[in-house]
Every structure is written in C-alpha cells, then in structure tokens.
KOLSEZA-268006 format. One record per residue (C-alpha): residue number from 0; residue in three letters; x, y, z. Coordinates in nm, 2 decimals, padded with zeros to 4 digits. Layout:
BEGIN
+-----+--------+--------+--------+--------+
! num ! residu !     px !     py !     pz !
+-----+--------+--------+--------+--------+
! NUM !    ala !      X !      Y !      Z !
...
+-----+--------+--------+--------+--------+
//
This chain:
BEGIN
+-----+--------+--------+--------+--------+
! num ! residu !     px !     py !     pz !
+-----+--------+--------+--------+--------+
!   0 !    unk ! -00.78 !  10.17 !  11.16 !
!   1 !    unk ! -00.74 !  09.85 !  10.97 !
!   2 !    unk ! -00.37 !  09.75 !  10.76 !
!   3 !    unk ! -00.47 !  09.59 !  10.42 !
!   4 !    unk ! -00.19 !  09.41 !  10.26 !
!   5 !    unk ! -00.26 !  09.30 !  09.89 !
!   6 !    unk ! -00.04 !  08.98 !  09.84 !
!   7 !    unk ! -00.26 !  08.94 !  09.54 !
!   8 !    unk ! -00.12 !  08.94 !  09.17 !
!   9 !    unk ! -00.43 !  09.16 !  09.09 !
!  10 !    unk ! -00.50 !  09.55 !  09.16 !
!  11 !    unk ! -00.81 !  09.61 !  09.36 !
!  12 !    unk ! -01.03 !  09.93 !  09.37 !
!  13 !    unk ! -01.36 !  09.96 !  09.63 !
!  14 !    unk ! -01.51 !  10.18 !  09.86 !
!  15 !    unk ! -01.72 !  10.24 !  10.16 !
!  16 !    unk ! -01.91 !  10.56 !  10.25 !
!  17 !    unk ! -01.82 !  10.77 !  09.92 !
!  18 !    unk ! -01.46 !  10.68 !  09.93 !
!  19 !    unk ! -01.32 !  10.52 !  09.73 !
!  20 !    unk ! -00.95 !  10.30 !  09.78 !
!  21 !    unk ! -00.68 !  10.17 !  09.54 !
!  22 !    unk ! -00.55 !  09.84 !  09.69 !
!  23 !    unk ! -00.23 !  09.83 !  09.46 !
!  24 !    unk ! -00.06 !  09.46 !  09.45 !
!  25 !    unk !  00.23 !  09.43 !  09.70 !
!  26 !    unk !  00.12 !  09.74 !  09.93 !
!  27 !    unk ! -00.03 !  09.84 !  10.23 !
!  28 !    unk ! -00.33 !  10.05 !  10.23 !
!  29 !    unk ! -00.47 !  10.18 !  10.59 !
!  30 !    unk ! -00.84 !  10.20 !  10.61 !
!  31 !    unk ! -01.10 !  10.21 !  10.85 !
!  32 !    unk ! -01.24 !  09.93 !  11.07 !
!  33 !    unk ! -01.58 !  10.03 !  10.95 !
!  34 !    unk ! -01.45 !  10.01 !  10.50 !
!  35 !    unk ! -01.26 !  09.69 !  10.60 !
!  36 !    unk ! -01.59 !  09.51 !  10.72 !
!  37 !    unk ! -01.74 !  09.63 !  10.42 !
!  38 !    unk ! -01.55 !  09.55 !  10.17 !
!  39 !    unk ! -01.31 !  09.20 !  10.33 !
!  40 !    unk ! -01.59 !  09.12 !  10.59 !
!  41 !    unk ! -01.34 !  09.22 !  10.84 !
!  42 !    unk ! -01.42 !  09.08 !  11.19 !
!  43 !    unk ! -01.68 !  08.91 !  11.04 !
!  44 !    unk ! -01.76 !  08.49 !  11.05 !
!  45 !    unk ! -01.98 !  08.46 !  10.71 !
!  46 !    unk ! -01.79 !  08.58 !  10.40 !
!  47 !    unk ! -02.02 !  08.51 !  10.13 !
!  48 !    unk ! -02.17 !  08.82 !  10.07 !
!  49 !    unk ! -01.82 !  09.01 !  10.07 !
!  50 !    unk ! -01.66 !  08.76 !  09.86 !
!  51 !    unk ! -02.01 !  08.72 !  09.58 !
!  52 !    unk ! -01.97 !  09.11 !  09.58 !
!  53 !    unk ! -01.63 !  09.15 !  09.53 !
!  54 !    unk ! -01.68 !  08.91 !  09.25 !
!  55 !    unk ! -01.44 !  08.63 !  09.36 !
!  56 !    unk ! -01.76 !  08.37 !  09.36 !
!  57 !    unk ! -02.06 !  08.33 !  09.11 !
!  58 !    unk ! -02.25 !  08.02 !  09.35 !
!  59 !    unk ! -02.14 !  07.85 !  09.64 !
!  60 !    unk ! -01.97 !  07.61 !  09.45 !
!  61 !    unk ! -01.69 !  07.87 !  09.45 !
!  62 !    unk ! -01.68 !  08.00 !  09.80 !
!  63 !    unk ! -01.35 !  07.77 !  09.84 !
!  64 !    unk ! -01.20 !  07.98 !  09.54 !
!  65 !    unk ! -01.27 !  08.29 !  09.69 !
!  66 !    unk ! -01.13 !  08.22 !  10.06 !
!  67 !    unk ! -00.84 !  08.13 !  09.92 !
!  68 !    unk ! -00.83 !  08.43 !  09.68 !
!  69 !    unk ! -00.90 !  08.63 !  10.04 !
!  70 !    unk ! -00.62 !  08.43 !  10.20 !
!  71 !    unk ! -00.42 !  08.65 !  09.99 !
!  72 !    unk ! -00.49 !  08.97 !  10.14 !
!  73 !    unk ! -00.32 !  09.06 !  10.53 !
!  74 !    unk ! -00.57 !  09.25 !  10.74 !
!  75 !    unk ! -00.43 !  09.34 !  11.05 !
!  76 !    unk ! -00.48 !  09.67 !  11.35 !
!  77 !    unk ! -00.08 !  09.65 !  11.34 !
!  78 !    unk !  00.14 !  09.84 !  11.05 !
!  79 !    unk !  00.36 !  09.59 !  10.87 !
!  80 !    unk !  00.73 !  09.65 !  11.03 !
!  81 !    unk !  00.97 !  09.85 !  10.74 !
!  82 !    unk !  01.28 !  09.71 !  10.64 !
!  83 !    unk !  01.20 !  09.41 !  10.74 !
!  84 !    unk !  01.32 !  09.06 !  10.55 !
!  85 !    unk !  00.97 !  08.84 !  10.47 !
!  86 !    unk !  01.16 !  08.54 !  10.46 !
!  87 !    unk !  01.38 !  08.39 !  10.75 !
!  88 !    unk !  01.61 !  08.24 !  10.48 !
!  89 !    unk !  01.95 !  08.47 !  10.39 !
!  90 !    unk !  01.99 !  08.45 !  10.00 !
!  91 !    unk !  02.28 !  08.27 !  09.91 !
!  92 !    unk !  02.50 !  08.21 !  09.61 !
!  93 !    unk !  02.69 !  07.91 !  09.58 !
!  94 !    unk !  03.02 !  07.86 !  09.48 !
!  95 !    unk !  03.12 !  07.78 !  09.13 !
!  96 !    unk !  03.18 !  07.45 !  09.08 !
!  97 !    unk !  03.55 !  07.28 !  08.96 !
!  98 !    unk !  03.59 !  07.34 !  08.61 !
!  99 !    unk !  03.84 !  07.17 !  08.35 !
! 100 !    unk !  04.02 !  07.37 !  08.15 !
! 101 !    unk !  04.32 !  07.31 !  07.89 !
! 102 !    unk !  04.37 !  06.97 !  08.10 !
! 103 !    unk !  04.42 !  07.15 !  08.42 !
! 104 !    unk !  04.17 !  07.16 !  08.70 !
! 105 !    unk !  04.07 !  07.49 !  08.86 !
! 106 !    unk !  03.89 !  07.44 !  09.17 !
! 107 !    unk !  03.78 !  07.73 !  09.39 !
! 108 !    unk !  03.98 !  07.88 !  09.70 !
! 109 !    unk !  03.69 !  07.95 !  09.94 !
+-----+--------+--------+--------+--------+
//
C-alpha cells in the first residue's frame, strides 16, 4: 500500500481498476502500489504519460510545470506520523512593544 499526501491547493479524483479515489487537499489517502503507478507513475522514471493524463501538461514544453505540480503530492509505503508539528519552528508571539501614553512610558515586565 502506497500513502498519497495531496499538499496541492486543488482536489483530485482518479482511479485504477474500477475504483475510483477522492484525493482531498491536505489529506492522506492509502492506495495500492498497483493505482499509485497508474495514476502518479509511482516507482516509475518517465512521468510524461501520468502527468499528460492527469492533465497537468498539454506538450513537452510543460513537463517542468507538471513535475513541479507532482512535487506537491507525498507518496510514500510509510503512514504520515499523527500529531506531529510539520514545521521544526515553535510559533511565537512577541512581546508588545513600549508604548507612550498620557506622557508616561509603559514598558513590558517580561
């Protein structure tokens, strides 16, 4: 079984062997290894075909488009860990700065 991550800003719906599977934006979708060569050319060296029928290129003039539009996706044999921050990077807020106010200055008591 194959993990497809859509990291795309678009929905995607295809299908392999009579079935048929929603790739919602921002989800992972488990397939098989067998649907994932069909439809991302999973495993596979030569992407032209997958990408001209997915519709992401018109002539090879657009092949770069559409491996970058296929950079977008995650295919991987491992499930995407839950709970698990993307970034490395801890949101933080800063402080407010010193304001002036009725001539006094108020400045923040960390």
């Amino acid at each position: 079984m194959i993990y497809v991550t859509n990291n795309s800003d678009q929905d995607l719906r295809d299908g392999f062997g009579g079935v048929f599977y929603d790739f919602e934006k921002g989800k992972t979708l488990e397939i098989p290894e067998e649907a994932a060569r069909h439809i991302f050319g999973y495993g596979k060296e030569d992407k032209t075909t997958h990408l001209a029928r997915l519709g992401w290129i018109k002539t090879a003039n657009d092949f770069q488009e559409g491996l970058d539009r296929l950079a977008q996706w995650d295919l991987s044999t491992q499930a995407p860990k839950k709970n698990q921050s993307l970034s490395p990077l801890v949101e933080r807020v800063p402080l407010p700065s010193q304001k002036r106010a009725g001539g006094k200055v108020l400045s923040v008591a960390a």
